[in-house]
Residue, then its C-alpha position, 0 to 999 in steps of 0.5 A: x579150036x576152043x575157047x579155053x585151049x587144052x594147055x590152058x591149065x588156070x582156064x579149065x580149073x576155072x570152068x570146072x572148079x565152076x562146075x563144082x561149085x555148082x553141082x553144089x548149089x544144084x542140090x538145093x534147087x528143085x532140078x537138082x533134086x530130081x536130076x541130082x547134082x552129078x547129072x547136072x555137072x556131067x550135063x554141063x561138062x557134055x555142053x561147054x566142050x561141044x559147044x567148042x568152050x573146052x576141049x575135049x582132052x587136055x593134061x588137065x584131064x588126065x591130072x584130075x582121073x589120076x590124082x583128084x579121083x585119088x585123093x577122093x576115095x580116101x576122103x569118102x572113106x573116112x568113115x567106112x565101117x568094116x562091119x557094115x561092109x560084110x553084110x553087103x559084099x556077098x551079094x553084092x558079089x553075086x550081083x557082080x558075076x550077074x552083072x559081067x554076064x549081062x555085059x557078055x550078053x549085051x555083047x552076043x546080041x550087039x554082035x549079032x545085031x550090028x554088022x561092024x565089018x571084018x574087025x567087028x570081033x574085036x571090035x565088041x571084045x574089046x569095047x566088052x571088055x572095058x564095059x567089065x573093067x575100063x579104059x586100060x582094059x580097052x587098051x589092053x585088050x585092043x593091044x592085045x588082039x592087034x589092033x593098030x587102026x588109029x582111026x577105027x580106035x578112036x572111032x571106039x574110043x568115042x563112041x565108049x565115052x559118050x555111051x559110058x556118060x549117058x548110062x551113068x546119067x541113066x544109072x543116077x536117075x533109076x534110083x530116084x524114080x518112085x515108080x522104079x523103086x516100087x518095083x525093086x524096093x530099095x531100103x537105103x534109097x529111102x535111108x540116105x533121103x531120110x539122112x539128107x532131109x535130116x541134115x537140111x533141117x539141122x543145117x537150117x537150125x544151125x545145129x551143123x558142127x562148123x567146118x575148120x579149115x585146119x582140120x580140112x587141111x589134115x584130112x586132106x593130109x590123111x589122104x595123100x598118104x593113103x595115095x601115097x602108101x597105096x601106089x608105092x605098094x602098088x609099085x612095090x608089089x608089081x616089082x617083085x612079080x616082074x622080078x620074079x616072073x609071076x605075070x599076074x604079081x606083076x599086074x598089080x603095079x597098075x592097081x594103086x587104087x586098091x592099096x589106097x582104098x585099104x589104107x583108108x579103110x585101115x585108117x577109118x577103122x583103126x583111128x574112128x574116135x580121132x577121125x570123128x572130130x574131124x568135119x568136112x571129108x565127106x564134102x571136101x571128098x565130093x569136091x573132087x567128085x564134081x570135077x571128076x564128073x565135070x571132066x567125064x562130061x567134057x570127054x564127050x565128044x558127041x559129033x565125033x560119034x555121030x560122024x564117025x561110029x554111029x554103028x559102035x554107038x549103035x552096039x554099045x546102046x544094044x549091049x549096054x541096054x541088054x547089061x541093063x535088062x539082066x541086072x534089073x531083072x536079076x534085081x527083082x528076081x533075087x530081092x537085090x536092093x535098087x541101090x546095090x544093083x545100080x552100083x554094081x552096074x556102074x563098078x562093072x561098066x564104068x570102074x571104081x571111081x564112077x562107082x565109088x561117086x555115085x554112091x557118095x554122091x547119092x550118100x549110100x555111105x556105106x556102099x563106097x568100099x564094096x564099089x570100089x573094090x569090085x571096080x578093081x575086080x572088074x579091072x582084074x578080069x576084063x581083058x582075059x574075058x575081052x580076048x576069050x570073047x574075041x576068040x569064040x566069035x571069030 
């Protein structure tokens, strides 16, 4: 059992509250700024619940993927420029398609390289599958594809999680490598270090406008409505293509995320002149994020892998590495910016909200939007290429 149990709820906001507050300072040490931050908060995550401190699932955790991811992404929203989306999100597309094609290599390769058993065409069909959208695609999938072995799904499960961790860490790290960048450019890399070392200088002149908690507090308002509005349309619509038989209409009850990063991108482009006296979203937004990161961190679980499925761990390291190769080759053969291909990676192989936290976490502002949205992109083709990519290996 550990130490701080998983009903516990005041002792994990305790820890990852904690965890936040010190991916925060973090970014001002000299290991912060060459690991970053998220890294050093998820690093911790991995540490403090296999060192048996939390758990490794608890309701906490599922509270704060459903409702501090939630309440994020508006936040971080706020000042998103639609006119600055354009000219990203077409080849940011074309790095999506290229990017689920990498996952589809990596599992051909992994298939033919490891021997998972009799099961091992959905084994990596579903495991793919949630490497293009995420966890409901895994579910979805292996439901699909009938697979009822609780042990061989948590086996899965595991080994997902704690290959999912590790390549978010390495997809932080890439960008900030020199030695990388100079061979796949990467202009808004060098814009959003030029940003940051621009703010530090004004926060040491105390030129920084003061945060104000009453303002705080609206935006924060601002985005539970967006939540709010974002997940009763989501509801709404999947109720009417229930009622009326439409499968895919029906679908959409699961896309909350979506209709919320609309809203905020209706509230950030309809309202700019109000929205930029208010101060503090992008702070209060990456708050959120710490947790968030701090929670991916503690789920995994790294003795349960070793234990039972260093073969599936062994799978995911070959399709992962082979996704990898394909995007960054990809990268430097069509002249894609480092920063873009490192977040279309993650929108593929992790989902829209680790997507959409690095890309505020390393301040590519304006990759936020297309990040989220291809997220849900991901979500919205991975089971139907999870159960396709079964049916072919069989």
């Amino acid at each position: 059992m550990p130490l701080i149990g998983a009903e516990n709820i005041f002792g994990l906001i305790m820890v990852f509250v904690a965890l936040a507050a010190f991916g925060f300072w973090s970014e001002h040490t000299r290991l912060g700024k060459f690991l970053s931050g998220v890294i050093l908060v998820i690093l911790a995550g991995i540490v403090l619940s296999n060192l048996r401190i939390v758990p490794f699932s608890a309701p906490f955790y599922d509270a704060v993927w459903t409702y501090a991811v939630s309440l994020a992404i508006p936040l971080l929203l706020m000042r998103a420029n639609l006119r600055e989306l354009f000219p990203v999100a077409g080849p940011m597309l074309l790095t999506f398609v290229i990017a689920a094609l990498g996952t589809v290599a990596g599992v051909l390769a992994g298939h033919a390289l490891v021997d998972l058993g009799p099961s091992s065409a959905n084994i990596v069909s579903t495991i793919g599958a949630s490497w293009i959208g995420g966890s409901m695609n895994f579910a979805a999938t292996s439901q699909a594809l009938g697979m009822e072995d609780g042990t061989l799904l948590s086996a899965m499960a595991a080994a997902d999680n704690v290959g999912g961790t590790l390549f978010l860490v390495l997809l932080v790290l890439i960008p900030g490598r020199a030695a990388i960048r100079r061979f796949i450019p990467s202009p808004i890399v060098e814009a959003a270090a030029a940003e940051e070392s621009a703010e530090e200088e004004a926060e040491r002149k105390g030129a920084l406008p003061p945060i104000q908690v009453s303002k705080l507090a609206l935006l924060l308002a601002i985005s539970a409505v967006c939540c709010f509005l974002g997940y009763e349309t989501a509801a709404l619509v999947g109720g009417w293509g229930a009622a009326a038989g439409i499968g895919w209409l029906a679908d959409f009850s699961r896309y909350g995320v979506l209709f919320l990063t609309l809203y905020a991108l209706a509230v950030a482009n309809l309202f700019p002149r109000q929205i930029e006296k208010l101060h503090g979203d992008f702070d209060l937004g990456m708050f959120f994020m710490y947790v968030f990161f701090g929670v991916m961190g503690a789920g995994a679980n790294v003795v349960l892998m070793i234990e039972t499925a260093l073969p599936v761990f062994a799978f995911v390291g070959i399709m992962a590495s082979v996704h990898l190769a394909v995007v960054l080759a990809a990268a430097k053969l069509f002249k894609i910016d480092l920063a873009e291909a490192m977040l279309v990676s993650n929108a593929v192989a992790l989902g829209p909200a680790t997507a959409a936290a690095q890309a505020a976490g390393q301040r590519w502002h304006a990759l936020v939007t297309p990040a989220v949205m291809l997220g849900v992109l991901g979500y919205a083709i991975a089971t139907f290429i999870g159960v396709a990519l079964s049916g072919w290996l069989q």
